[in-house]
PDB file of N, CA, C, O and CB in Angstrom:
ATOM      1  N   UNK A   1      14.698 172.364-135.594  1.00  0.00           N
ATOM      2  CA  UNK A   1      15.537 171.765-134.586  1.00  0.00           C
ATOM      3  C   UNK A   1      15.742 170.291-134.932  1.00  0.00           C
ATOM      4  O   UNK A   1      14.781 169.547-135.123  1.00  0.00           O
ATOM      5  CB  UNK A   1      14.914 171.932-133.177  1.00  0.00           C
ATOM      6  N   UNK A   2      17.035 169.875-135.012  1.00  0.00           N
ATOM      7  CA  UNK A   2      17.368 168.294-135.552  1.00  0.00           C
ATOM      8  C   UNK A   2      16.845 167.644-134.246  1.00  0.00           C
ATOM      9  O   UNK A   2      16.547 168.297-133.246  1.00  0.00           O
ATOM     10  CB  UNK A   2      19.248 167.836-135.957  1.00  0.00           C
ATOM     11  N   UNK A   3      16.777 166.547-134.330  1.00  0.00           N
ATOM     12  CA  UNK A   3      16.370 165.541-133.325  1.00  0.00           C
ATOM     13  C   UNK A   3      16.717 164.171-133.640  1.00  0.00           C
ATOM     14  O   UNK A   3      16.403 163.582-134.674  1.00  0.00           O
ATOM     15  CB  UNK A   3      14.963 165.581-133.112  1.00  0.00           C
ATOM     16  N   UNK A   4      17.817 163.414-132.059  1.00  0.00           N
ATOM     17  CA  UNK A   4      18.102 161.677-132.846  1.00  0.00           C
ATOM     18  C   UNK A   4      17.195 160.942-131.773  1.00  0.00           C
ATOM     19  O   UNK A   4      17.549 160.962-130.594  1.00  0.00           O
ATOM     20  CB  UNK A   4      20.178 160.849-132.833  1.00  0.00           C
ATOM     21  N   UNK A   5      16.609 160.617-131.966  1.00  0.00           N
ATOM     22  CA  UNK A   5      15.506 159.574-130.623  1.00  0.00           C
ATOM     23  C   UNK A   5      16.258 158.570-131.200  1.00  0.00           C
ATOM     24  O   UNK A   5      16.515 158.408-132.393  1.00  0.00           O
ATOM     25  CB  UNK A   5      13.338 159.308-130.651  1.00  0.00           C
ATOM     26  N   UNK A   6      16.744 157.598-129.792  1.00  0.00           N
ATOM     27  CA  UNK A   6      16.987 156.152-129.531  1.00  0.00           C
ATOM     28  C   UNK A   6      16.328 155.565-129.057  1.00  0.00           C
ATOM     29  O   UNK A   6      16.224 155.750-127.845  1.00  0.00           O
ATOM     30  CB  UNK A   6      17.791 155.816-129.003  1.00  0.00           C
ATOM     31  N   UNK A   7      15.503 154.532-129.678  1.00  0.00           N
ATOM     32  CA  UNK A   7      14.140 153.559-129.030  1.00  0.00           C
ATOM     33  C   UNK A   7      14.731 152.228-128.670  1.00  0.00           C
ATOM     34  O   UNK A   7      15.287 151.735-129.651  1.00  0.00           O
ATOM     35  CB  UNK A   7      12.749 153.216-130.250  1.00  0.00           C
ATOM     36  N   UNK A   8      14.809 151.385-127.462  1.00  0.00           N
ATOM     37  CA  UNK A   8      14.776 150.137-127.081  1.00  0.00           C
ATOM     38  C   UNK A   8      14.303 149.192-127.423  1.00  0.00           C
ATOM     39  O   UNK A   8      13.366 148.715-126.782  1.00  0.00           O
ATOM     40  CB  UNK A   8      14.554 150.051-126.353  1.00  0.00           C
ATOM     41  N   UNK A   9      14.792 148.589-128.561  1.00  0.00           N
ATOM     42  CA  UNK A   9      13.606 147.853-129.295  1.00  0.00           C
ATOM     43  C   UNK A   9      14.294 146.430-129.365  1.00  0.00           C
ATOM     44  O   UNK A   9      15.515 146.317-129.466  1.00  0.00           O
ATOM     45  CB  UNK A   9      13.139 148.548-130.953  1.00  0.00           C
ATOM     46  N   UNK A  10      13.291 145.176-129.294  1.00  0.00           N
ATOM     47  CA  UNK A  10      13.963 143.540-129.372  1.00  0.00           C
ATOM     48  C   UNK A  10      13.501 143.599-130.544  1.00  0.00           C
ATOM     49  O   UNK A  10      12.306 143.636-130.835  1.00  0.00           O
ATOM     50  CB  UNK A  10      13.473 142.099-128.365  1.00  0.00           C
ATOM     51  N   UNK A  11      14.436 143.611-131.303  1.00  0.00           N
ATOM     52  CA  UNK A  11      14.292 143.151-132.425  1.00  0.00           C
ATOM     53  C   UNK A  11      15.589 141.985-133.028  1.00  0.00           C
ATOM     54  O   UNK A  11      16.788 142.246-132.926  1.00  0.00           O
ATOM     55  CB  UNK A  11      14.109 144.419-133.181  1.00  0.00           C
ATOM     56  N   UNK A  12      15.108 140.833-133.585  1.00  0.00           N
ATOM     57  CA  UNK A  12      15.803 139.677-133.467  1.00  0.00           C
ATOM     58  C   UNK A  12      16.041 139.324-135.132  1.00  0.00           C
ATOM     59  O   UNK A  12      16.903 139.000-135.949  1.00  0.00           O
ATOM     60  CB  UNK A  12      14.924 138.520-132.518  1.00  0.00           C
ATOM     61  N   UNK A  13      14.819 139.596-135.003  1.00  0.00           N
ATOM     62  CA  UNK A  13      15.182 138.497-137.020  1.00  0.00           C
ATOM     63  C   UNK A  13      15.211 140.276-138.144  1.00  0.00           C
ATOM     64  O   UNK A  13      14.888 141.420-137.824  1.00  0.00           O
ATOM     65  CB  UNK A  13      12.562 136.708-137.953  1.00  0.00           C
ATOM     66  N   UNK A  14      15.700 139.755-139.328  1.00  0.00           N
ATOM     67  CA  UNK A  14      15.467 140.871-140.362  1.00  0.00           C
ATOM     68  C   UNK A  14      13.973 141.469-140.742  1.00  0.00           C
ATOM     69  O   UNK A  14      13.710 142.608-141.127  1.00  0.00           O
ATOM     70  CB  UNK A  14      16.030 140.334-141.635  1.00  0.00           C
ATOM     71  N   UNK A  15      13.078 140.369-140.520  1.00  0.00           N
ATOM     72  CA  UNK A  15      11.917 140.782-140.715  1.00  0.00           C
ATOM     73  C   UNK A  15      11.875 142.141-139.520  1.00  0.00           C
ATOM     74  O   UNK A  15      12.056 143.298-139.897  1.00  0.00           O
ATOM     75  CB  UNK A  15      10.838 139.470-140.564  1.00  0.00           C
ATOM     76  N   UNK A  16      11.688 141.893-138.492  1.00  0.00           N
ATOM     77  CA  UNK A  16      11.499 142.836-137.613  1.00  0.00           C
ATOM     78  C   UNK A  16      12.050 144.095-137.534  1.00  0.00           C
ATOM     79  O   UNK A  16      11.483 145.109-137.126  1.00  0.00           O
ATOM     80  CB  UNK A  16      11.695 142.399-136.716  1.00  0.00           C
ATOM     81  N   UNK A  17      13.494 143.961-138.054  1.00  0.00           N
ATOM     82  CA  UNK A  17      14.284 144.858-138.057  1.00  0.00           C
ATOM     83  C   UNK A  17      13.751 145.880-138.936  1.00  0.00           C
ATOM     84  O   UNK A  17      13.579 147.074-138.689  1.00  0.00           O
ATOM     85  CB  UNK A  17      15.477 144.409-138.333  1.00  0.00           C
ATOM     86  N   UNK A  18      13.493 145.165-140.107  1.00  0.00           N
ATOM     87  CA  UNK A  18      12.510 145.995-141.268  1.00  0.00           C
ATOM     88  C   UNK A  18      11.140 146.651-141.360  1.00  0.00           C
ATOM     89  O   UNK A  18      10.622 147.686-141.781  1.00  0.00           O
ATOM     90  CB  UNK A  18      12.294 145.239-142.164  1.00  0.00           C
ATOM     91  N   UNK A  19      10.827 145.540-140.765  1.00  0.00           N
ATOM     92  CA  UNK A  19       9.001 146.527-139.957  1.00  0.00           C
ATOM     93  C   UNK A  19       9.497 147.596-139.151  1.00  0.00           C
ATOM     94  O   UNK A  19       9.226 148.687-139.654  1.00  0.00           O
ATOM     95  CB  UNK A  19       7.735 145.418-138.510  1.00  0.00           C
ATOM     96  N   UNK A  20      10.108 147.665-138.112  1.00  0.00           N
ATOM     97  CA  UNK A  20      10.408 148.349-137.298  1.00  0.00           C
ATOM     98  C   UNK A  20      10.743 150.182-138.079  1.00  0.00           C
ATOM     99  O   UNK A  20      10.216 151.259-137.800  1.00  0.00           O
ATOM    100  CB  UNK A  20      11.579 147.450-136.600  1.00  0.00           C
ATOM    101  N   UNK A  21      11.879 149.810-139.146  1.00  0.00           N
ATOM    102  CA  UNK A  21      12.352 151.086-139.900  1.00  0.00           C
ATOM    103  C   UNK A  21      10.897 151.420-140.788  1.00  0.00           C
ATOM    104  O   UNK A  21      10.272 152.479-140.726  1.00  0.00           O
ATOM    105  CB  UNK A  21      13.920 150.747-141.023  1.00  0.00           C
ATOM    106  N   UNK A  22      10.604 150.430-141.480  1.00  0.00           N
ATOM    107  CA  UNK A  22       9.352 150.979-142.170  1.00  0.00           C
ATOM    108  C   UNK A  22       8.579 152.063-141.243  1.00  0.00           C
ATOM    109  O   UNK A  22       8.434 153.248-141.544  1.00  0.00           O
ATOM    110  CB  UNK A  22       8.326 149.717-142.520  1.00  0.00           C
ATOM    111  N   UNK A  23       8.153 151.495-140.169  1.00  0.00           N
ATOM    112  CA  UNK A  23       7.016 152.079-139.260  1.00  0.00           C
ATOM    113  C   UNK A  23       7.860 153.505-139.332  1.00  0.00           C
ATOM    114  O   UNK A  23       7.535 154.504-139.973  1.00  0.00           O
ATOM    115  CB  UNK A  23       6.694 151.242-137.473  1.00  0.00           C
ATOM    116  N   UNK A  24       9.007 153.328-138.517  1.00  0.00           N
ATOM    117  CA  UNK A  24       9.565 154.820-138.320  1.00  0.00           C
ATOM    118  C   UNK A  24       9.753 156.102-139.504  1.00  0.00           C
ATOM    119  O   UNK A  24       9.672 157.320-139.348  1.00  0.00           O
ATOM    120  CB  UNK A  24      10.956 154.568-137.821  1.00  0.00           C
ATOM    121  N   UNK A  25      10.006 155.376-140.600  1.00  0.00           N
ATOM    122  CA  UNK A  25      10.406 156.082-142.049  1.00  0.00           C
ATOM    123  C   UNK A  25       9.222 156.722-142.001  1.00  0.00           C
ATOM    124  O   UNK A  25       9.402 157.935-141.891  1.00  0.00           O
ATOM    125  CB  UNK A  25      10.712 155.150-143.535  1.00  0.00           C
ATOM    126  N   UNK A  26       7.822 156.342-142.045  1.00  0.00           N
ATOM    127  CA  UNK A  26       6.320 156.665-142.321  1.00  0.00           C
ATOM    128  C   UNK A  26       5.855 158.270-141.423  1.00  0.00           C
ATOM    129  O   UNK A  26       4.962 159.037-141.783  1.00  0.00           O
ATOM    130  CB  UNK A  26       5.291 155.120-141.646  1.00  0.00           C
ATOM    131  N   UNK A  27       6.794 158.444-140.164  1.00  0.00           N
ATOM    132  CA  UNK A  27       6.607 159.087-139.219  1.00  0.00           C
ATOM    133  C   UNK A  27       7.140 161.138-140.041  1.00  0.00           C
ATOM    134  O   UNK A  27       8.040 161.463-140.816  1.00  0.00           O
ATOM    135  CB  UNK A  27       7.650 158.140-137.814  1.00  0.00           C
ATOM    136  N   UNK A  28       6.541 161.598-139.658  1.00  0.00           N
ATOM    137  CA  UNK A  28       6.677 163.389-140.458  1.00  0.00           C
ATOM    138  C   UNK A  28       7.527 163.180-139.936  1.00  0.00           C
ATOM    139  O   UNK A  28       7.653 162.476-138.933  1.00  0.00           O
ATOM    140  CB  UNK A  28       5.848 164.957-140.290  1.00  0.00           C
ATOM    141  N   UNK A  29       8.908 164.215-140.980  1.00  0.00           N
ATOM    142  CA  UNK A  29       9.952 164.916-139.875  1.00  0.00           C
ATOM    143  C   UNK A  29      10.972 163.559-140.243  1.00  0.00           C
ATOM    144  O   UNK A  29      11.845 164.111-140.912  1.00  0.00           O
ATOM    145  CB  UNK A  29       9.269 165.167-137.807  1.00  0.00           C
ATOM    146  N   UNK A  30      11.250 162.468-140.193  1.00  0.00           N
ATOM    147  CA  UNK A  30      11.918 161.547-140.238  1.00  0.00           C
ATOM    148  C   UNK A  30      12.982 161.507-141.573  1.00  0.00           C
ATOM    149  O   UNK A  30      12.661 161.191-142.719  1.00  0.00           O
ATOM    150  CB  UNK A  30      11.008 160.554-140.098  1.00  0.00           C
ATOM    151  N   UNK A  31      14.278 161.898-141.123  1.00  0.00           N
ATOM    152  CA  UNK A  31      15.307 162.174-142.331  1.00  0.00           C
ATOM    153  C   UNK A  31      15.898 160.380-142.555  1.00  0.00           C
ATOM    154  O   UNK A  31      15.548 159.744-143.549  1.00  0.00           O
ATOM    155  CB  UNK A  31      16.871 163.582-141.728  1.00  0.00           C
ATOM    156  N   UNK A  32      16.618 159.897-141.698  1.00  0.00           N
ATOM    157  CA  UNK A  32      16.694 158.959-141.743  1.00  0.00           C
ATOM    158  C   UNK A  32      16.456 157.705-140.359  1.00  0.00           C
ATOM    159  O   UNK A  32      15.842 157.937-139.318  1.00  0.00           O
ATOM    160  CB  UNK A  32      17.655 159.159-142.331  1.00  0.00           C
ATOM    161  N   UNK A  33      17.063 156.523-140.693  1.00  0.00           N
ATOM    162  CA  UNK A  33      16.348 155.492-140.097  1.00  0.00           C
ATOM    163  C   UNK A  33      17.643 154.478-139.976  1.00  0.00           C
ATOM    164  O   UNK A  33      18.383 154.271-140.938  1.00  0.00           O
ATOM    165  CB  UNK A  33      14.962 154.955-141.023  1.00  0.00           C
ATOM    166  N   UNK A  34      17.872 153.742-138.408  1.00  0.00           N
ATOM    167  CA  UNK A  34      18.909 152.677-138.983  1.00  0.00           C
ATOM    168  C   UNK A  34      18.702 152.137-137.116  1.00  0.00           C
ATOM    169  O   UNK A  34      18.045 152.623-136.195  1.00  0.00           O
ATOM    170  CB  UNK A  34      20.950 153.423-139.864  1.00  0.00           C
ATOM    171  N   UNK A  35      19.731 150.788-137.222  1.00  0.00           N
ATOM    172  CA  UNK A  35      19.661 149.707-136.337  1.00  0.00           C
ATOM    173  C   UNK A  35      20.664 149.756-135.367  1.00  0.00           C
ATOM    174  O   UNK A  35      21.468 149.050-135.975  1.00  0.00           O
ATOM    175  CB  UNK A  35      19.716 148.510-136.988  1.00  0.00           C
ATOM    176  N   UNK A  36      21.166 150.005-134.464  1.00  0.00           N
ATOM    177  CA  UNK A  36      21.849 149.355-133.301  1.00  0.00           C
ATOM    178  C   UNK A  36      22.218 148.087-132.863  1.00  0.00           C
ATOM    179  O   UNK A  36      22.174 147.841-131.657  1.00  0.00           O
ATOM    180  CB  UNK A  36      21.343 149.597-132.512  1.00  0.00           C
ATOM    181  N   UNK A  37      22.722 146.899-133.997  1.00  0.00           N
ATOM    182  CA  UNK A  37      21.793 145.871-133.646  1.00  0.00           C
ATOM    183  C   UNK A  37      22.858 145.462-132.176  1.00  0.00           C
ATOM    184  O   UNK A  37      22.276 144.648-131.458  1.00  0.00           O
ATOM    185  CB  UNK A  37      21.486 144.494-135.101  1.00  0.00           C
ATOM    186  N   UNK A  38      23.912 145.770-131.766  1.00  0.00           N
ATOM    187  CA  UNK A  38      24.418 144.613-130.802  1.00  0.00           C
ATOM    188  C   UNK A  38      23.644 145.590-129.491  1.00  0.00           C
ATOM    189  O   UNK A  38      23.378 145.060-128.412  1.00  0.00           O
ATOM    190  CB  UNK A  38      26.556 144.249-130.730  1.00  0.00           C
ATOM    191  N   UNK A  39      23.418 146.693-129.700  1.00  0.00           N
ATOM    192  CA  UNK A  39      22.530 147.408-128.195  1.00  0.00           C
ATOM    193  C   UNK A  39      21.090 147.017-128.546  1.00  0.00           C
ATOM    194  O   UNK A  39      20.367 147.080-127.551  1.00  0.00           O
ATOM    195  CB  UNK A  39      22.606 149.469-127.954  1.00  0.00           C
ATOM    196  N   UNK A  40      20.419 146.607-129.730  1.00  0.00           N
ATOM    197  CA  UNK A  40      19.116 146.222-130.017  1.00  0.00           C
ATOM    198  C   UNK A  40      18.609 148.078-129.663  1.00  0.00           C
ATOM    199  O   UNK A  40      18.112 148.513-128.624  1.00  0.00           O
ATOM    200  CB  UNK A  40      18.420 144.646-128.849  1.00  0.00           C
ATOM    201  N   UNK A  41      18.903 148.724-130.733  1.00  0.00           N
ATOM    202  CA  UNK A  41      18.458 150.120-130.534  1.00  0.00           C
ATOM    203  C   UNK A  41      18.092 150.799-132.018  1.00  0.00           C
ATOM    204  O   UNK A  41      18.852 150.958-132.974  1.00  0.00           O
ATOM    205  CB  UNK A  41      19.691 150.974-129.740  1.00  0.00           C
ATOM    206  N   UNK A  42      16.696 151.142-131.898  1.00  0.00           N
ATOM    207  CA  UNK A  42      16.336 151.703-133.355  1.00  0.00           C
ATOM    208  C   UNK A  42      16.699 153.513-132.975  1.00  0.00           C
ATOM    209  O   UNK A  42      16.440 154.347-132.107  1.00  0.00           O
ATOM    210  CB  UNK A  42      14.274 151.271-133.889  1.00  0.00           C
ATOM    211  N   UNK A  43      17.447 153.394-134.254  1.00  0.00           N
ATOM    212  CA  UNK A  43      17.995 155.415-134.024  1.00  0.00           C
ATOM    213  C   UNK A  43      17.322 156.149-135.288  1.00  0.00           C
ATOM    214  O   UNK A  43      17.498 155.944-136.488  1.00  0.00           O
ATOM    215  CB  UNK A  43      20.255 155.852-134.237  1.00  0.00           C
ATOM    216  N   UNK A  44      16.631 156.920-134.734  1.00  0.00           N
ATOM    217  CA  UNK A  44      15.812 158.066-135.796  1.00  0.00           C
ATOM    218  C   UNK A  44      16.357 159.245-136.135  1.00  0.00           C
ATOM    219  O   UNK A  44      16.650 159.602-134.994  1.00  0.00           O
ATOM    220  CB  UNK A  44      14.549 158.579-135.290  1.00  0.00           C
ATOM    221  N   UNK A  45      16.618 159.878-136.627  1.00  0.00           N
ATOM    222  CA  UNK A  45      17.448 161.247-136.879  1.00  0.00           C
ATOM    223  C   UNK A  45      16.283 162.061-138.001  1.00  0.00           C
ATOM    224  O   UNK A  45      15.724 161.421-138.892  1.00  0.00           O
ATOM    225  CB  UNK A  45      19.325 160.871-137.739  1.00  0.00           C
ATOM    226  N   UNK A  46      16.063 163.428-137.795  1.00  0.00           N
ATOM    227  CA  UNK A  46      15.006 164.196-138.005  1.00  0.00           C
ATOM    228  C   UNK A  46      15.296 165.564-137.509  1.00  0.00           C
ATOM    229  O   UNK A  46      16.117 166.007-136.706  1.00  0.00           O
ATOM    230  CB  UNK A  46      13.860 163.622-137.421  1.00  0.00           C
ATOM    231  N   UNK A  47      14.123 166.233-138.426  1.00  0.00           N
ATOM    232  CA  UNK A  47      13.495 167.407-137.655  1.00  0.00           C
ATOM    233  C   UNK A  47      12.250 167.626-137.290  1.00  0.00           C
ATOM    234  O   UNK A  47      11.395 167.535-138.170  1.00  0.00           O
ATOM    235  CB  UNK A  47      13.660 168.381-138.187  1.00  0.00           C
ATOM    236  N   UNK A  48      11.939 167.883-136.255  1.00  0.00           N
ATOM    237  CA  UNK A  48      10.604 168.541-135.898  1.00  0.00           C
ATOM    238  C   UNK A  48      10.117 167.262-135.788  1.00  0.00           C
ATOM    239  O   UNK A  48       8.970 167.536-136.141  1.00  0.00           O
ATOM    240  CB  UNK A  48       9.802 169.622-136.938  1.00  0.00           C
ATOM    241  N   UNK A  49      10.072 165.720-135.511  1.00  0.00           N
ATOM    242  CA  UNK A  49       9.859 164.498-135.127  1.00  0.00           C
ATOM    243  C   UNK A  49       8.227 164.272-134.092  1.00  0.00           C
ATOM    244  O   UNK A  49       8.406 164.542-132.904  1.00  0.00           O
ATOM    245  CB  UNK A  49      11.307 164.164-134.335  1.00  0.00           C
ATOM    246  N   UNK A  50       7.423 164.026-134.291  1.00  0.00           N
ATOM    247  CA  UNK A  50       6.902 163.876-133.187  1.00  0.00           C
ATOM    248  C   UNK A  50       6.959 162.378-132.003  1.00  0.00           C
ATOM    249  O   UNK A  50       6.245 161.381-131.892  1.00  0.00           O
ATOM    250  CB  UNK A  50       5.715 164.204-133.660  1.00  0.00           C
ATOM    251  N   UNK A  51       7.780 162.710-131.515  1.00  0.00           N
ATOM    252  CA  UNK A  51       7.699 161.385-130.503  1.00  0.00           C
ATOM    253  C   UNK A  51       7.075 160.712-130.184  1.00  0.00           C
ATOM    254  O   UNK A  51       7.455 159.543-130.143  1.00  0.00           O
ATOM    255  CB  UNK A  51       7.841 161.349-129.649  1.00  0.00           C
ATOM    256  N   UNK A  52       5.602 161.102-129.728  1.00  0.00           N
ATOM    257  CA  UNK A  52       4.425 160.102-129.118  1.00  0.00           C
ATOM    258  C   UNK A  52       3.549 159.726-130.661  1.00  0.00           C
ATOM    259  O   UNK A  52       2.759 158.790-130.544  1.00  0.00           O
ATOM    260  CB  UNK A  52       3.198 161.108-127.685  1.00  0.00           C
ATOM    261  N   UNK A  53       3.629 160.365-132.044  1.00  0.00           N
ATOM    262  CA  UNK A  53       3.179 159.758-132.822  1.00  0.00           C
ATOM    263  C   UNK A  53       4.148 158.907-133.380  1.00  0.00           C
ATOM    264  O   UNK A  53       3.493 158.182-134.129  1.00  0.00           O
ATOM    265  CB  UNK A  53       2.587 160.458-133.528  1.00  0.00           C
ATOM    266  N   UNK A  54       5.679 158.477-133.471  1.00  0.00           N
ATOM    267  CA  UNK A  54       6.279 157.149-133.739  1.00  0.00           C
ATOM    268  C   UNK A  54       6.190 156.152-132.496  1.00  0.00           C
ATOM    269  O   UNK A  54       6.201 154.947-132.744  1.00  0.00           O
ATOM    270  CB  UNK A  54       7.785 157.354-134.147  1.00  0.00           C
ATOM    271  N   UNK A  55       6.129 156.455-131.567  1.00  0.00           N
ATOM    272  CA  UNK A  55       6.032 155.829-130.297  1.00  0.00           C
ATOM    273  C   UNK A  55       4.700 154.580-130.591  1.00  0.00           C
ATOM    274  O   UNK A  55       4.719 153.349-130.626  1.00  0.00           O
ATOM    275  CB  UNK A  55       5.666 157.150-129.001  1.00  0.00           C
ATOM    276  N   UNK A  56       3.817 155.412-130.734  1.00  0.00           N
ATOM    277  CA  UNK A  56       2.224 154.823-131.124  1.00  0.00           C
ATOM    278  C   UNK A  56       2.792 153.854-132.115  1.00  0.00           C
ATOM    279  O   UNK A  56       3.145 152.742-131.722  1.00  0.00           O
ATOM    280  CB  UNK A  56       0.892 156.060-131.903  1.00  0.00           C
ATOM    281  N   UNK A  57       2.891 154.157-133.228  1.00  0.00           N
ATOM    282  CA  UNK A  57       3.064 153.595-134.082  1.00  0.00           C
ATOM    283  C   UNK A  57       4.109 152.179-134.030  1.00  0.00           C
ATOM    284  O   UNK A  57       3.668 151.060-134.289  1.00  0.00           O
ATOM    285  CB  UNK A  57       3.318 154.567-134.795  1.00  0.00           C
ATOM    286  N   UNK A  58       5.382 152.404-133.699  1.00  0.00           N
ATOM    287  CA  UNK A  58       6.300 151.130-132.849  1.00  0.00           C
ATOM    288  C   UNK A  58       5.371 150.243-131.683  1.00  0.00           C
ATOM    289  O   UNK A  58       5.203 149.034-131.842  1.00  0.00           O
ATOM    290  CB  UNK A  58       7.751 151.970-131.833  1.00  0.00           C
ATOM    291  N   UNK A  59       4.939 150.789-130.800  1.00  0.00           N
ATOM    292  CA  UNK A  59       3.843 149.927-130.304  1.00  0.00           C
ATOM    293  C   UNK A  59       2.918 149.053-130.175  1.00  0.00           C
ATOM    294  O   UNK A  59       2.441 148.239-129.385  1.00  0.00           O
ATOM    295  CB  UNK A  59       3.532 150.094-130.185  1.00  0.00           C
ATOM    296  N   UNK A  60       2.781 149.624-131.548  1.00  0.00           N
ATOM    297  CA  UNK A  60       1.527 148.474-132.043  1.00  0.00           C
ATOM    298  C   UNK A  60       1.834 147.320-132.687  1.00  0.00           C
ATOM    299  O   UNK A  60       1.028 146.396-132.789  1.00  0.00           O
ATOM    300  CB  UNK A  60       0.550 149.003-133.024  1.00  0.00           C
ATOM    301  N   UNK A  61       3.063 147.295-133.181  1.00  0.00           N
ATOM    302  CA  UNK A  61       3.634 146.011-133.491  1.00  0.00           C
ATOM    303  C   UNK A  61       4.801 145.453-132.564  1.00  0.00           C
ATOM    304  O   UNK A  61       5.041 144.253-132.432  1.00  0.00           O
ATOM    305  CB  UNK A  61       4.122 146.103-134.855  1.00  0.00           C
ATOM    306  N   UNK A  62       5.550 146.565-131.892  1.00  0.00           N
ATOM    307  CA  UNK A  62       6.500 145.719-130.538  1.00  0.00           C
ATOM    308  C   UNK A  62       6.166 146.829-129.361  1.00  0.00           C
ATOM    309  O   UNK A  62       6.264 148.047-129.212  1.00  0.00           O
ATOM    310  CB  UNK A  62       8.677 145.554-130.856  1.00  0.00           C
ATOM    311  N   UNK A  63       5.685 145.610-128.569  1.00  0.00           N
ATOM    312  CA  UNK A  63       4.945 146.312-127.241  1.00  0.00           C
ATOM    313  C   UNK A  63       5.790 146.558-125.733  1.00  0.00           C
ATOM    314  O   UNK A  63       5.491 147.169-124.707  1.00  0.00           O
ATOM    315  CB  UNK A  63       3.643 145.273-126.850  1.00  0.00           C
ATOM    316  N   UNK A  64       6.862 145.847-126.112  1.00  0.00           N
ATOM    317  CA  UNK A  64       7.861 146.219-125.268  1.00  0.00           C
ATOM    318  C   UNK A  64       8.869 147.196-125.617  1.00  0.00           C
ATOM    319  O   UNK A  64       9.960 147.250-125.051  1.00  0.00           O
ATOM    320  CB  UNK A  64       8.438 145.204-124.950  1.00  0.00           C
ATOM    321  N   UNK A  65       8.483 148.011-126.603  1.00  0.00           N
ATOM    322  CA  UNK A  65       9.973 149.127-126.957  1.00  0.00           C
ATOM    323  C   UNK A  65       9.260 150.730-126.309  1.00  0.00           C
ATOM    324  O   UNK A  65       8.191 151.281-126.569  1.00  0.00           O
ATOM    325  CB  UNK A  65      10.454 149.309-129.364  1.00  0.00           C
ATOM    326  N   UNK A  66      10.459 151.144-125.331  1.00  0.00           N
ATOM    327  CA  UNK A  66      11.045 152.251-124.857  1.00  0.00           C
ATOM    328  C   UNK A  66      11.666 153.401-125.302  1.00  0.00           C
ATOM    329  O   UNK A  66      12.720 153.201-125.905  1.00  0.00           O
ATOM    330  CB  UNK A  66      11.647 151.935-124.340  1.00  0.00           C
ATOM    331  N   UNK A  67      11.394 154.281-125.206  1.00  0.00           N
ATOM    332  CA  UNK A  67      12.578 155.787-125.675  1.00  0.00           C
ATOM    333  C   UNK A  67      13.630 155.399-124.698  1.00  0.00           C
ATOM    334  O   UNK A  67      13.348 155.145-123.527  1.00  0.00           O
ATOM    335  CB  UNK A  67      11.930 157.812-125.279  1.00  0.00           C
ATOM    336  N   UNK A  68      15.086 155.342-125.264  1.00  0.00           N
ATOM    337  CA  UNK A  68      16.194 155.293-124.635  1.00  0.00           C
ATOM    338  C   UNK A  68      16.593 157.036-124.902  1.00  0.00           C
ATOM    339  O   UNK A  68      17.416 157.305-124.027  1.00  0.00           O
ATOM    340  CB  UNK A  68      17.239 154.006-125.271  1.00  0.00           C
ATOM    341  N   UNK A  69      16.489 157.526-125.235  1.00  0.00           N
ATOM    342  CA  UNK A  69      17.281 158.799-125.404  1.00  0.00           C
ATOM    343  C   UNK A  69      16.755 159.759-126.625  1.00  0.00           C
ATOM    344  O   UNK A  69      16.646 159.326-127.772  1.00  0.00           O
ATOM    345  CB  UNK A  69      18.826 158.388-125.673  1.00  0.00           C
ATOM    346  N   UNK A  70      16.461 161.017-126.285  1.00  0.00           N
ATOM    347  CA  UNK A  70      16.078 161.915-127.158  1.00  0.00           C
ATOM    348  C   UNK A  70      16.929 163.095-127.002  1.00  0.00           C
ATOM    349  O   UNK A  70      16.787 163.751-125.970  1.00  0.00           O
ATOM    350  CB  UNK A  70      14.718 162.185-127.030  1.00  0.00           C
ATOM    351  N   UNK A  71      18.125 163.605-128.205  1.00  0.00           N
ATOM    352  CA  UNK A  71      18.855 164.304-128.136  1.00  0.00           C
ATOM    353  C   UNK A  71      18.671 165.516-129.176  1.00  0.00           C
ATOM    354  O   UNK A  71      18.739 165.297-130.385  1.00  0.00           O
ATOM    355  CB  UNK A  71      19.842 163.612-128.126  1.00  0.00           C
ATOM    356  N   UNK A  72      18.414 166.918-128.615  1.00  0.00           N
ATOM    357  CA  UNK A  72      17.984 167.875-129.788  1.00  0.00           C
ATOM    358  C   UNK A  72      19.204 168.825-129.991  1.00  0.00           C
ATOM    359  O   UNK A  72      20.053 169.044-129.126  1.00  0.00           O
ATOM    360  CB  UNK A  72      16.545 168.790-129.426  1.00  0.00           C
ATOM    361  N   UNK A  73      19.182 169.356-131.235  1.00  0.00           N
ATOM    362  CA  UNK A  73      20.648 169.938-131.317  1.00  0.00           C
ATOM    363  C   UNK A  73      19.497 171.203-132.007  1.00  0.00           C
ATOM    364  O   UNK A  73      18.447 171.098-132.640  1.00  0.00           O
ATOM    365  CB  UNK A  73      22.277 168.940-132.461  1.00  0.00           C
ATOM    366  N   UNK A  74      20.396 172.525-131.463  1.00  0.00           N
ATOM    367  CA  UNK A  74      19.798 173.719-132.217  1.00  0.00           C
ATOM    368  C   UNK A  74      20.763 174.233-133.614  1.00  0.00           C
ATOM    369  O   UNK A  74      21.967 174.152-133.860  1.00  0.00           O
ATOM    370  CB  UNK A  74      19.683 175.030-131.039  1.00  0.00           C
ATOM    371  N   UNK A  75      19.700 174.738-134.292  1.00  0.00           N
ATOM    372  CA  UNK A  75      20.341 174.994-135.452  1.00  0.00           C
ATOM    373  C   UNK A  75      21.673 176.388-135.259  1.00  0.00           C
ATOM    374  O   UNK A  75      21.268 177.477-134.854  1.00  0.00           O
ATOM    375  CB  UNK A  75      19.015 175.359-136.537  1.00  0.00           C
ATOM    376  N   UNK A  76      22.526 176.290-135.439  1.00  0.00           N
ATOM    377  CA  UNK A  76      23.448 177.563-135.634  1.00  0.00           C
ATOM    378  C   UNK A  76      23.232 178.741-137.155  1.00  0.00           C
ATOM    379  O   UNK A  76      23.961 179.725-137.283  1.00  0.00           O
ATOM    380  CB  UNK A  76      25.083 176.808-135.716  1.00  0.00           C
TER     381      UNK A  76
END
């Protein structure tokens, strides 16, 4: 099952922007990785993703980021 999670994330400078994708890239399941920057929104696209283990992981370096949206599409 594909999966795009949209996370709420302040992210301001390039450094951050880049930690941020690193962390997520690291996560099983994670096809690709990219920025939102004028909504400040990190978008994950995957299969089989686990949410609360990238969640953890984004956390620990930005403690204010949120799941904005988790959208699953079934395979045809």
């Amino acid at each position: 099952m594909k999966q795009k999670i949209t996370i709420s994330l302040p992210v301001n400078t390039e450094r951050c922007r880049a930690k941020a994708m690193k962390i997520a890239a690291g996560v099983g399941g994670v096809k690709s990785v990219g920025i939102e920057e004028e909504k400040n929104h990190l978008v994950v696209k995957g299969e089989g993703i686990d949410s609360i283990k990238l969640m953890k992981g984004i956390k620990k370096r930005f403690k204010c980021a949120n799941i904005h949206t988790i959208e699953k599409e079934e395979k045809k």
